[in-house]
C-alpha positions as CSV (number, residue, x, y, z in Angstrom):
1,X,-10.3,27.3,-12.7
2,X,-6.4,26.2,-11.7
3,X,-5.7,29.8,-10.4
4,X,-9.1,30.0,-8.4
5,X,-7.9,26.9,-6.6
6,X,-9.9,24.1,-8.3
7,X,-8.8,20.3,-7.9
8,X,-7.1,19.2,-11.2
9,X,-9.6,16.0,-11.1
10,X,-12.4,19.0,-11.2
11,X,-10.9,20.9,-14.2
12,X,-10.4,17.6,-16.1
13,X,-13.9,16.6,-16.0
14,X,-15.0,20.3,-17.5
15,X,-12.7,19.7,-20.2
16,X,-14.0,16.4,-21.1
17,X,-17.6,18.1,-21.5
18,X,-15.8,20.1,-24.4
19,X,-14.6,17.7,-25.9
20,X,-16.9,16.4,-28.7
21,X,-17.4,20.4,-29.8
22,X,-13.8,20.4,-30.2
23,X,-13.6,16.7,-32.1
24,X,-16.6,18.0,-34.5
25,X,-14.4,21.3,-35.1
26,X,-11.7,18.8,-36.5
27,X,-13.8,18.2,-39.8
28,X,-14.7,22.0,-40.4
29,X,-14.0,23.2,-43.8
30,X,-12.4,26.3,-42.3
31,X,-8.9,25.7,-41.6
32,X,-8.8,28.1,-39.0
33,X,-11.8,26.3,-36.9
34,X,-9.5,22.7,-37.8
35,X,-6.3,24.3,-36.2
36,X,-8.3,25.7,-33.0
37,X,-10.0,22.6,-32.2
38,X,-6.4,20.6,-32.5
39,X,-4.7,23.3,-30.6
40,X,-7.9,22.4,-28.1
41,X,-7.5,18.8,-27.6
42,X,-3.7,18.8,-27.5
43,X,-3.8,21.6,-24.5
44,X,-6.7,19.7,-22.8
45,X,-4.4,17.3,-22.0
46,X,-0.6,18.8,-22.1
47,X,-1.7,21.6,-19.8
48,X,-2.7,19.7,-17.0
49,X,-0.8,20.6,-14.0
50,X,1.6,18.3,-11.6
51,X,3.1,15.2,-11.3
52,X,2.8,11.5,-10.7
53,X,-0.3,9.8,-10.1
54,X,-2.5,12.9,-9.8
55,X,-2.2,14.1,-12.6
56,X,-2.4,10.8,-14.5
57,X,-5.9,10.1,-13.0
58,X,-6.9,13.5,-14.6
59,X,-5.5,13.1,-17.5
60,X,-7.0,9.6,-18.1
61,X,-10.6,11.8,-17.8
62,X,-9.6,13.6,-20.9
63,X,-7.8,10.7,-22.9
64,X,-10.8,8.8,-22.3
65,X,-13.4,11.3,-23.2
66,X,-11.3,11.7,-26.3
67,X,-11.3,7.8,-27.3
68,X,-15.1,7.2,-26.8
69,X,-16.0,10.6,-28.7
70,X,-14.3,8.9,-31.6
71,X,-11.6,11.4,-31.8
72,X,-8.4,9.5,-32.7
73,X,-10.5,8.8,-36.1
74,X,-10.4,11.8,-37.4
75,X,-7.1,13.6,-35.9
76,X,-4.9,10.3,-37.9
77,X,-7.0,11.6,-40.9
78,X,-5.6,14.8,-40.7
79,X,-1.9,14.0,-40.4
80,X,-2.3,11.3,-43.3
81,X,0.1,11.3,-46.3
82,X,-2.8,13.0,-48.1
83,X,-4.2,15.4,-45.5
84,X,-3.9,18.8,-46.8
85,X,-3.8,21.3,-43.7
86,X,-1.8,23.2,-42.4
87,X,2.0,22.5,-40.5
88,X,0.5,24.4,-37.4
89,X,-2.5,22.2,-37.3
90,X,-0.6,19.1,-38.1
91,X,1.9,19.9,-35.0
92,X,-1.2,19.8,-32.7
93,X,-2.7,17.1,-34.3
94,X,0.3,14.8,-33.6
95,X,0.8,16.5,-30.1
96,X,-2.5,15.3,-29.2
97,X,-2.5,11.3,-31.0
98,X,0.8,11.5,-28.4
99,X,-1.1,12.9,-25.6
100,X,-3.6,10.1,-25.4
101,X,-1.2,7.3,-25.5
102,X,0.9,9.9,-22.4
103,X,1.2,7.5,-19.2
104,X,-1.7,4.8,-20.7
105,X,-0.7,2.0,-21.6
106,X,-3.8,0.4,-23.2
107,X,-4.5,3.7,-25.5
108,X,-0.4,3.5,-26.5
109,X,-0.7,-0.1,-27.5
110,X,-3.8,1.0,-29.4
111,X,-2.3,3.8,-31.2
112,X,0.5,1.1,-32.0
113,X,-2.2,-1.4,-33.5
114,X,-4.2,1.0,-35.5
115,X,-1.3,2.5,-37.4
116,X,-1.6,5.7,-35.7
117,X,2.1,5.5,-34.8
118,X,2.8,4.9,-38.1
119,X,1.9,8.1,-39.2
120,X,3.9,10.0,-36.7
121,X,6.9,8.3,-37.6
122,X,6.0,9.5,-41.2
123,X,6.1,13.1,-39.9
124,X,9.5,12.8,-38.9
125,X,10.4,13.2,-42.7
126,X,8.9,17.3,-42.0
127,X,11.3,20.0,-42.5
128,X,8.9,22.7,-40.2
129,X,10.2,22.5,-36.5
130,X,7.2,22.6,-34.6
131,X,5.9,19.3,-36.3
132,X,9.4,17.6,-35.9
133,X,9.1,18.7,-32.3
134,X,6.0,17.9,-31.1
135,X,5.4,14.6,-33.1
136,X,8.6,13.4,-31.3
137,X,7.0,14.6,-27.8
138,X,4.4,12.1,-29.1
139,X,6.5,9.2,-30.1
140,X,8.6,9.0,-26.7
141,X,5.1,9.4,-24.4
142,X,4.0,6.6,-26.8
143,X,7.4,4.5,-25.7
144,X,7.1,5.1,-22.5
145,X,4.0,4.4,-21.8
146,X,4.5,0.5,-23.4
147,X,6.8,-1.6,-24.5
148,X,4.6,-2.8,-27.2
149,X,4.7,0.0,-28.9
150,X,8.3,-0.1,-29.7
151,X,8.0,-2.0,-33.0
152,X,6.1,0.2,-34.6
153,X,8.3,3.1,-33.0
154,X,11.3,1.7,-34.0
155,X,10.2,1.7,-37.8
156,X,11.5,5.4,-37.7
157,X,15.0,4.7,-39.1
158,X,17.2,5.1,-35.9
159,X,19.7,7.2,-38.0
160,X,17.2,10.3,-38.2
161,X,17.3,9.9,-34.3
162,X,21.0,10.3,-34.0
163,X,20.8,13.0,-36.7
164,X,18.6,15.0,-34.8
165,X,20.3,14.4,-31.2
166,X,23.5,15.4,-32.7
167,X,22.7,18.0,-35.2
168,X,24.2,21.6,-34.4
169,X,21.4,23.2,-36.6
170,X,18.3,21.2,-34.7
171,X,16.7,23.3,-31.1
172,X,17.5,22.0,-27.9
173,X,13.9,21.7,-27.5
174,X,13.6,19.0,-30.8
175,X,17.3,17.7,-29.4
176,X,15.3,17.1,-26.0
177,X,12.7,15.2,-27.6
178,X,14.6,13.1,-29.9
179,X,16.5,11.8,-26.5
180,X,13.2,10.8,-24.9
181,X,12.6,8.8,-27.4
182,X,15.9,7.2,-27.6
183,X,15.7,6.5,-23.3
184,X,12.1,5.0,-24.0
185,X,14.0,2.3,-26.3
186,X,16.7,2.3,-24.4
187,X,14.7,1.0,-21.0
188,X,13.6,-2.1,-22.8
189,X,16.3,-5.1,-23.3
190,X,14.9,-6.2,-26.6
191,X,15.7,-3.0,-27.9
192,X,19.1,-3.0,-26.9
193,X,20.6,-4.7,-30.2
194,X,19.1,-2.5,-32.6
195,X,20.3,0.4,-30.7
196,X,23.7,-0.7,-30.2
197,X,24.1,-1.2,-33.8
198,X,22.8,2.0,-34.8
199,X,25.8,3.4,-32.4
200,X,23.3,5.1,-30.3
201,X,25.7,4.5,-26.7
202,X,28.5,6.8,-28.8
203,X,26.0,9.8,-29.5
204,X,24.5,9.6,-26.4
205,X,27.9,9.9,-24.9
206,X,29.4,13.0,-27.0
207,X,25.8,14.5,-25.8
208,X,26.1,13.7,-22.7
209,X,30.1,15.2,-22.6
210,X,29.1,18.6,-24.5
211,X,26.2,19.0,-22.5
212,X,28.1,17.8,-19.6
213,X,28.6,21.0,-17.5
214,X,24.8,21.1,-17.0
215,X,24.7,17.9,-15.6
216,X,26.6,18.9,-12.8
217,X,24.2,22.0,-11.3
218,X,20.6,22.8,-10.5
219,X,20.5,26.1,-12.3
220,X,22.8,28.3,-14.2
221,X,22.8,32.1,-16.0
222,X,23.7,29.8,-19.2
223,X,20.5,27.4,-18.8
224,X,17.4,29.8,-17.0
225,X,14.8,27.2,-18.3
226,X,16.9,24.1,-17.6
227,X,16.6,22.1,-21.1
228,X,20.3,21.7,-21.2
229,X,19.9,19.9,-17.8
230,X,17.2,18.4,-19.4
231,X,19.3,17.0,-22.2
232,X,22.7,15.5,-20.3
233,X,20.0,13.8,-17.9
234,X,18.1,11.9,-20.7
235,X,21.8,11.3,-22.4
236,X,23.0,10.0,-19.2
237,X,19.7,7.7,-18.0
238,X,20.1,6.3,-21.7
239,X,23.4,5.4,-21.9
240,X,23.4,3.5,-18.3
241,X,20.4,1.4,-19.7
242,X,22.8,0.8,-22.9
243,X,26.1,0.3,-21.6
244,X,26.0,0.4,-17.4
245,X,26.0,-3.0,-17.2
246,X,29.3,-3.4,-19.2
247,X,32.4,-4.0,-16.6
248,X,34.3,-0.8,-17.9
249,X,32.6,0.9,-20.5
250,X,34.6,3.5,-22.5
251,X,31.7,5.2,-22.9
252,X,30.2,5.8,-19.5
253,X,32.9,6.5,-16.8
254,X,31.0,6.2,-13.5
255,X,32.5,8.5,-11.4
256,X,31.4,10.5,-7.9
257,X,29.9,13.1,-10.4
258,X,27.5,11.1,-12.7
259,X,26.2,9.0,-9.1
260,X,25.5,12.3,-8.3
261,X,23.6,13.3,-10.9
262,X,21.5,10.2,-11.0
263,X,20.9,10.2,-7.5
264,X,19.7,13.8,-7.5
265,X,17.4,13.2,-10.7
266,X,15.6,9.8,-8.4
267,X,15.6,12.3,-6.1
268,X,13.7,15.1,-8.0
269,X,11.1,12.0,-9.0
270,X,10.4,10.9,-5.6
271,X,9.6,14.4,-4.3
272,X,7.6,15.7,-8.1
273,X,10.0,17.9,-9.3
274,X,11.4,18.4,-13.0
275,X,15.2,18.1,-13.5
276,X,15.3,21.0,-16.0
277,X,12.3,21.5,-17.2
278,X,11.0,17.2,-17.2
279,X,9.3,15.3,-14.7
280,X,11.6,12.4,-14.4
281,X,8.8,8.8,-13.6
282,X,10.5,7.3,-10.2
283,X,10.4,3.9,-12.7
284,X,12.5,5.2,-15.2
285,X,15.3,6.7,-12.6
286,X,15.6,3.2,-10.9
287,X,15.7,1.1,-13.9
288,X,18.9,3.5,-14.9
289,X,19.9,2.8,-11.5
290,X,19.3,-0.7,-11.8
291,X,21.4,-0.9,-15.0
292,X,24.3,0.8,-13.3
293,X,24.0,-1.0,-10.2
294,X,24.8,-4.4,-12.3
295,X,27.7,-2.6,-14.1
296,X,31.1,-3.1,-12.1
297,X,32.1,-3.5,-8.9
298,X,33.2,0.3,-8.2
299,X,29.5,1.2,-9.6
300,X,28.1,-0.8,-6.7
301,X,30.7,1.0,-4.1
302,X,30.6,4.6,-5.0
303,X,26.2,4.6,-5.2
304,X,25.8,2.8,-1.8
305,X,28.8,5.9,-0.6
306,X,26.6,8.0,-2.6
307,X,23.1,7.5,-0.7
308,X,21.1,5.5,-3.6
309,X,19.9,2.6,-0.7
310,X,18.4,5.3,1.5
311,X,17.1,6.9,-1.6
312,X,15.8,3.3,-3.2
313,X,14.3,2.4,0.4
314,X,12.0,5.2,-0.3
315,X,11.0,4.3,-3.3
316,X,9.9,0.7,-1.7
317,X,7.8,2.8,0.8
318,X,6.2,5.2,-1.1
319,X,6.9,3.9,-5.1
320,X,4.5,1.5,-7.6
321,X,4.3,-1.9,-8.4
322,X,7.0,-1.1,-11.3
323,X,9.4,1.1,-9.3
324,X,9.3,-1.4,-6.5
325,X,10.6,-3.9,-8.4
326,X,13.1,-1.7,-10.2
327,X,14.2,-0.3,-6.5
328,X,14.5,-4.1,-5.7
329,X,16.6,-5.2,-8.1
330,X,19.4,-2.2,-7.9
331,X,19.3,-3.4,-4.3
332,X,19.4,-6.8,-5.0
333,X,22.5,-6.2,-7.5
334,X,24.0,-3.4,-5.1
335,X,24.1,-6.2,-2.4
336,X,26.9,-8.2,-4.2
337,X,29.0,-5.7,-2.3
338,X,29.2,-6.5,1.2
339,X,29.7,-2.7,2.3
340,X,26.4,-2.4,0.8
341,X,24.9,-5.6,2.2
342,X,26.4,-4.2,5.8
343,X,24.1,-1.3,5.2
344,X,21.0,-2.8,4.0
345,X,21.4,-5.1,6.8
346,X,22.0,-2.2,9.7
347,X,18.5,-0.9,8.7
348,X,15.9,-2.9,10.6
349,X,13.0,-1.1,8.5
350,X,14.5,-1.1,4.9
351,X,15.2,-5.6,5.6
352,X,12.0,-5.7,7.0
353,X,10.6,-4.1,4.3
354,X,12.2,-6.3,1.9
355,X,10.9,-9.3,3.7
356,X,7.2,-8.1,3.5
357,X,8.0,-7.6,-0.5
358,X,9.1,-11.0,-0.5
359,X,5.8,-12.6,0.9
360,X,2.6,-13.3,0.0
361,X,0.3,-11.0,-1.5
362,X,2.5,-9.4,-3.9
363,X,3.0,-9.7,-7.7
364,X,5.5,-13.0,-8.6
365,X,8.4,-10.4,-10.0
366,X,8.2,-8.2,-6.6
367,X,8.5,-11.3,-4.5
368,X,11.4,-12.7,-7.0
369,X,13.5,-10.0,-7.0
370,X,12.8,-9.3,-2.9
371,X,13.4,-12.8,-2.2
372,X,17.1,-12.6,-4.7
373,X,18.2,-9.1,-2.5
374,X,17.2,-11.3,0.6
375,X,19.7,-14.4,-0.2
376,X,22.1,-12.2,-1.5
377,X,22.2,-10.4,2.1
378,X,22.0,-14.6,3.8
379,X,18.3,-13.5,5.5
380,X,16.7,-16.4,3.4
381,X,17.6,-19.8,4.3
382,X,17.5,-22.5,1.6
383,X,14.4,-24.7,1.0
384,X,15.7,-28.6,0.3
385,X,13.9,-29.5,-2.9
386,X,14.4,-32.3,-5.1
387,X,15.5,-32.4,-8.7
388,X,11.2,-31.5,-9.5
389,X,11.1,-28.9,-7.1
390,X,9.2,-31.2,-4.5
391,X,10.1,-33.8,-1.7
392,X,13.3,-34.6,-0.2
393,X,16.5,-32.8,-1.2
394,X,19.0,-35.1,-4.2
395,X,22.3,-34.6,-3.6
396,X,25.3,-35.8,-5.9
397,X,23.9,-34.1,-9.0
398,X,24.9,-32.2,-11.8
399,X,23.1,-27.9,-11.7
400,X,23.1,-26.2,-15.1
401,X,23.5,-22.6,-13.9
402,X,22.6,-20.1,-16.9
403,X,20.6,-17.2,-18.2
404,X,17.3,-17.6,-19.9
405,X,18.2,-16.4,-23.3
406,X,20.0,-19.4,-23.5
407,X,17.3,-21.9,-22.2
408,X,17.0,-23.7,-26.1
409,X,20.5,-25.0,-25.6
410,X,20.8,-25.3,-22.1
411,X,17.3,-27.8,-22.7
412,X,19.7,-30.3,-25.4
413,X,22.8,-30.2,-22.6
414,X,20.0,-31.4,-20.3
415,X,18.6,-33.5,-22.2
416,X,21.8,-35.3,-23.2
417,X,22.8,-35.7,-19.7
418,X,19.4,-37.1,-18.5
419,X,19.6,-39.7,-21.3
420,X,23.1,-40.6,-20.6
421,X,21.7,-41.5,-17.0
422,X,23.4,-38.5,-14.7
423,X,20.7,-36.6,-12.3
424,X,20.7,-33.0,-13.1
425,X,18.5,-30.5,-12.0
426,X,18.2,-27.0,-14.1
427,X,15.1,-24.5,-13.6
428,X,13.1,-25.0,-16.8
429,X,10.7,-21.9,-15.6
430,X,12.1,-18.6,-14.9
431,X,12.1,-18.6,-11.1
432,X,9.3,-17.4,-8.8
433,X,10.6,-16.4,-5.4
434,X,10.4,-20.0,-3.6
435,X,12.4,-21.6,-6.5
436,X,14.8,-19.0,-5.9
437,X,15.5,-20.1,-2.7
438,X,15.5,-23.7,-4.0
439,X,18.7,-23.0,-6.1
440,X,20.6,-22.4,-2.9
441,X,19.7,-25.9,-1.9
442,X,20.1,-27.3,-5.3
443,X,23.6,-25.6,-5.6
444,X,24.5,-27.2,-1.8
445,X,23.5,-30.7,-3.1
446,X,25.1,-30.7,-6.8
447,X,28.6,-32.5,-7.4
448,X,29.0,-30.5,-9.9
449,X,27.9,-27.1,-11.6
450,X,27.6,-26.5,-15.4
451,X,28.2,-22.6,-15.4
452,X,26.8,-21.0,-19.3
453,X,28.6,-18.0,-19.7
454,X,27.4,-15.3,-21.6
455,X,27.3,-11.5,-21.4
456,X,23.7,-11.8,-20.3
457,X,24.8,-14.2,-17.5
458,X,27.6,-11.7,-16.4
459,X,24.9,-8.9,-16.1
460,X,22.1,-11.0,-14.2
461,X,22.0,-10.3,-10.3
462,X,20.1,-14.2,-10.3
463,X,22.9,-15.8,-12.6
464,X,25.5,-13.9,-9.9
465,X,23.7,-15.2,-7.1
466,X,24.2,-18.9,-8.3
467,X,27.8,-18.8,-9.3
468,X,28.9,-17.0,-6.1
469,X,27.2,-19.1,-3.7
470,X,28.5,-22.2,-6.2
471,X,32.4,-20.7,-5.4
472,X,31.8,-20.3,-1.3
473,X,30.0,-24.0,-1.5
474,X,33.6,-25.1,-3.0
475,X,31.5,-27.0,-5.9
476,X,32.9,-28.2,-8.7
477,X,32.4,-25.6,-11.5
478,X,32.7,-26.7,-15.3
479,X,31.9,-23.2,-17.5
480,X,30.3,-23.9,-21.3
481,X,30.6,-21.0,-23.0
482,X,27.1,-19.9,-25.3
483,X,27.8,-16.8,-26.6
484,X,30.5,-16.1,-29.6
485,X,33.3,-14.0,-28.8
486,X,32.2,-13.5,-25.2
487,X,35.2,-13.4,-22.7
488,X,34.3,-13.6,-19.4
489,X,35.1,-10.6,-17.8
490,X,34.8,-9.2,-14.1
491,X,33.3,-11.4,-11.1
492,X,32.5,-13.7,-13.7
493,X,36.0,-13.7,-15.2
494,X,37.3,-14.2,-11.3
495,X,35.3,-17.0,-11.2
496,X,36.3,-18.9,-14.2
497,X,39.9,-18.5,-13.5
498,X,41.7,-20.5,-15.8
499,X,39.1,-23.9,-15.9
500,X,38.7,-25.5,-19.0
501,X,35.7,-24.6,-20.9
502,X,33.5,-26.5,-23.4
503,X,32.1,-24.1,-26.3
504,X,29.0,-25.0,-27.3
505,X,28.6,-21.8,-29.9
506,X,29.0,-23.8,-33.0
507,X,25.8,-25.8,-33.3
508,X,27.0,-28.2,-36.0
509,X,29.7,-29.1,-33.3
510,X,27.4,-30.0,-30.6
511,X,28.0,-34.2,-30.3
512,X,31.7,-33.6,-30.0
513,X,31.8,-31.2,-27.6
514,X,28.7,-32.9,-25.5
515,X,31.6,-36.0,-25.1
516,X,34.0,-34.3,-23.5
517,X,31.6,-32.4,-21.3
518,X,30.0,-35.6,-20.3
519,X,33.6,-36.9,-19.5
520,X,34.7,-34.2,-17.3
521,X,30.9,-34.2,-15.2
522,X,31.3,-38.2,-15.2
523,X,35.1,-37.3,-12.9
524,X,33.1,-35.3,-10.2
525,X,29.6,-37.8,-10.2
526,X,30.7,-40.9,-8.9
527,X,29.1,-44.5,-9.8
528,X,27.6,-43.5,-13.5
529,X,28.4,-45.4,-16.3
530,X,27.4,-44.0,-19.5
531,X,27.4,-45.6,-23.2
532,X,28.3,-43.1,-26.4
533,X,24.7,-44.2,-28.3
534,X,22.8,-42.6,-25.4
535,X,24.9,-39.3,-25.5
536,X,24.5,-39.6,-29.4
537,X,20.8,-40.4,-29.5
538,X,20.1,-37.4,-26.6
539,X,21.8,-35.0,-29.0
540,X,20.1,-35.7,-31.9
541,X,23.1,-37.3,-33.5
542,X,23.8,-41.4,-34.7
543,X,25.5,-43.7,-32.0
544,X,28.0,-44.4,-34.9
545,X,28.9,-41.4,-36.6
546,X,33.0,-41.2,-36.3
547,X,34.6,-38.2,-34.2
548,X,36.4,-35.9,-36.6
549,X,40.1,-36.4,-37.6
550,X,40.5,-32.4,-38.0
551,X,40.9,-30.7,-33.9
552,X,37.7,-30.9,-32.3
553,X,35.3,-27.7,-32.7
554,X,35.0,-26.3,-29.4
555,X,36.6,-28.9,-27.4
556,X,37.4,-28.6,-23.5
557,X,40.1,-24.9,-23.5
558,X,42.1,-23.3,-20.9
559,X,40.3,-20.1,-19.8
560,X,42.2,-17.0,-18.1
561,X,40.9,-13.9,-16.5
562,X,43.8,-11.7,-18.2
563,X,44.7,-13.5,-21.4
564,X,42.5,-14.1,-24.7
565,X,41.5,-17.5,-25.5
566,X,43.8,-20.2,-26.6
567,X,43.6,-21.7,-29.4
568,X,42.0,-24.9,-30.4
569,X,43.9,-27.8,-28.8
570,X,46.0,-29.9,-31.3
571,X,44.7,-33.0,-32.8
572,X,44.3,-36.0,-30.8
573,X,45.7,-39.4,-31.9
574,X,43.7,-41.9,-33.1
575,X,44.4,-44.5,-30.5
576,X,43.9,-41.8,-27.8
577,X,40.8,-40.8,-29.0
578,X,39.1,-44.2,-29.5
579,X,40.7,-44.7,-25.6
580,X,38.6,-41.5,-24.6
581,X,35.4,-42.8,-26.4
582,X,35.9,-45.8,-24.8
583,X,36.0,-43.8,-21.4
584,X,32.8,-42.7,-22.1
């Protein structure tokens, strides 16, 4: 029907009319019939033609006909524990459970619900090839297609991942798969611990270097079907959702040939073509463009040199919801360098286009992260909000600048300073586009800005935003560090110089270092007076509880840029210290 020049819409709804025959075929008691009728449903879908939304439409005809046929029932029957048939029927079996979950959402989170991802990670204990190939084809569409699938696909011990990326006895076909399902992770955040611990950035790296040469050119004698283009692409795009945000990561040198290579794969998505032999989503290419894009400063310079804003204002032209934001946000973070903001801004439709993303009508994250590229390039002028977000603009206060991982303890520092009587004003809800603007205004009227440093912060375009415009305001900044063992590092480090810092990592430490974070706010916010019960009572400690005679746990520390920490300050006198509690 494809050769004779049917639509692919057309073909898919034949298919679907064969369907139940081939779902009845499943519970045959010839084993021949079972394997055909696998082998059916798994090509009904795999073997639909094209790319992108085409053939997703078509392809939800099938998976849905599947689904109301009842005909995930009886396939996660088959490749049970218990289910006695054979490794070829098995393969398709699995091929197909990951076929209906390919590029749908819904069906994936369903697959992830009913314990039918279970079973495919059970497979991945097979010694036969096809099975261990096709059943990881199945786990990375499920991935891909939702993020709520990932806890049941990361009950797969990570270590048979790695084994199988980096195993010299495993295909280049099952290598191939085993890295889609490694990227899948890798594009969600949440997964990024897990992964990191599991040292997936280092095999994805000594892939990525042995496979290298392949990243560099379109075809080769070497590579006539392209998988081992195939395979340094997914290594790549996975490692610079791991580790491109990292200033200078060992791992990922970010050079004129790997923009290159990135910028030709969002290139290949934009116009439906495979790099190798996969159809790379638009999505997926800009969120590992967005990853890099927050990395260092020489990331930012050598994609704008390298053509990723013409490519990305493309994307916002012709892209989805998801890839609009995605494109959004590399621009947004790309924008920090002001060779790159030149060109964003010497492009009457690409600014225009971000101000029509930034408006009404559009989905709150769009309009965030099209309202942050717009401040960032100084198209957005600042809306003069109050400490609520309404009214008149308060000036004099104290901003708590910091990333929302680190809300829970931001909330106490907050609290404590709104009991000991200061005016503060911190965004308790992630901000929408509007209250992004607002922190420009809120940053313009605070005396002073609490800065809460953190890797997370370092890597956050928004947190960026704040602290930069904080520094060309000339405000006051006092950092509090939240994370352990972070060193600020980068434009972060740059800005932090060598200010004293309160770290607030030790929670049994929190009362002691609150003091001498309220003393040093109380020297830049003129007129407060403030009595220790209030600070003790707002951080959950009593009024009368004596300060330690041993140096105080994360007390105010000299920060530099290029040296480690110092150490904890010596102990303070008695007299002095009851002289700084008096202070208080």
């Amino acid at each position: 029907q494809l050769m004779a020049g049917e639509d692919v819409t057309t073909v898919a709804q034949d298919l679907a009319t064969k369907v139940p025959d081939l779902i009845a075929g499943l519970s045959s008691p010839d084993a021949a019939v079972v394997e055909d009728s696998a082998k059916g449903l798994f090509l009904a879908m795999a073997t639909l033609p094209g790319a992108g939304s085409a053939r997703s439409a078509a392809m939800r005809v099938v998976q849905n006909a599947i689904v109301s046929h009842g005909g995930l029932k009886p396939l996660c029957a088959l490749v049970a524990p218990n289910g006695e048939i054979s490794d070829k029927a098995r393969a398709f079996c699995c091929g197909a459970i990951g076929m209906l979950g390919f590029q749908h959402p819904e069906l994936a989170s369903r697959l992830a619900e009913t314990g039918a991802v279970d079973l495919l990670v059970w497979q991945l204990k097979s010694a036969d090839p096809d099975v261990l190939e096709k059943t990881l084809g199945a786990l990375r569409n499920i991935a891909d297609a939702s993020d709520n699938t990932h806890t049941a696909v990361l009950s797969s011990p990570l270590m048979r991942l790695n084994h199988v990326v980096s195993s010299e006895t495993v295909s280049d076909a099952i290598r191939v798969k085993s890295l889609g399902v490694l990227h899948a992770l890798a594009c969600n955040d949440e997964n990024h611990p897990m992964l990191l611990a599991a040292k997936c950035p280092e095999i994805l790296a000594r892939t990525m270097t042995k496979y290298g040469a392949a990243l560099q050119q379109k075809s080769h004698a070497s590579d006539p079907t392209g998988i081992k283009q195939s395979i340094a692409t997914r290594s790549m795009m996975a490692l610079a959702c791991l580790v491109g945000r990292e200033e200078r990561s060992p791992l990922l040198v970010v050079d004129n040939n790997l923009v290159a290579a990135l910028l030709r794969t969002l290139k290949c998505a934009i116009e439906g073509k495979p790099v190798g032999e996969i159809y790379f989503s638009v999505t997926s290419v800009a969120l590992a463009l967005n990853f890099l894009s927050c990395g260092s400063d020489n990331a930012k310079l050598l994609l704008g040199e390298g053509g990723a804003i013409e490519l990305l204002a493309t994307v916002l032209e012709e892209g989805d919801t998801e890839a609009t934001v995605q494109a959004l946000g590399a621009l947004w973070a790309l924008a920090f360098a002001s060779s790159n903001a030149n060109r964003i801004n010497q492009s009457p439709s690409l600014l225009a286009k971000i101000k029509a993303l930034a408006g009404e009508g559009v989905s709150e994250r769009t309009k965030r992260q099209a309202t942050g590229a717009l401040m960032c390039l100084g198209a957005v002028k600042p809306v003069r909000l109050d400490n609520d977000g309404h009214g008149s603009h308060c000036s004099g206060h104290i901003m708590i600048s910091y990333n929302w991982c680190h809300q829970d303890l931001m909330k106490q520092v907050h609290a404590a300073l709104k009991a000991a009587g200061l005016p503060v004003w911190m965004d308790i809800e992630q901000m929408s586009g509007s209250t992004l603007e607002a922190m420009a205004s809120a940053v313009e009227g605070a005396a002073v800005v609490i800065m809460a440093c953190s890797s997370k912060y370092k890597q956050s375009a928004n947190c960026r935003l704040e602290a930069e415009f904080a520094m060309r305001e000339k405000k006051n900044i006092v950092p509090v560090m939240v994370e352990d063992g972070y060193r600020p590092d980068g434009w972060l480090g740059m800005i932090i110089g060598t200010k004293l810092y309160f770290d607030f990592t030790d929670p049994s430490s929190f009362t002691n270092v609150f003091e001498g974070l309220l003393k040093e706010t109380c020297t830049h916010v003129k007129g407060q007076h403030h009595e220790p019960s209030a600070v003790a009572a707002a951080s959950g400690a009593r009024a009368a509880s004596p300060l330690p005679a041993s140096p105080l746990p994360g007390a105010a520390r000299p920060l530099s840029a290029t040296t480690a920490f110092s150490p904890p300050q010596p102990s303070l006198a008695p007299e002095v210290r009851a002289e700084i509690k008096a202070e208080i």
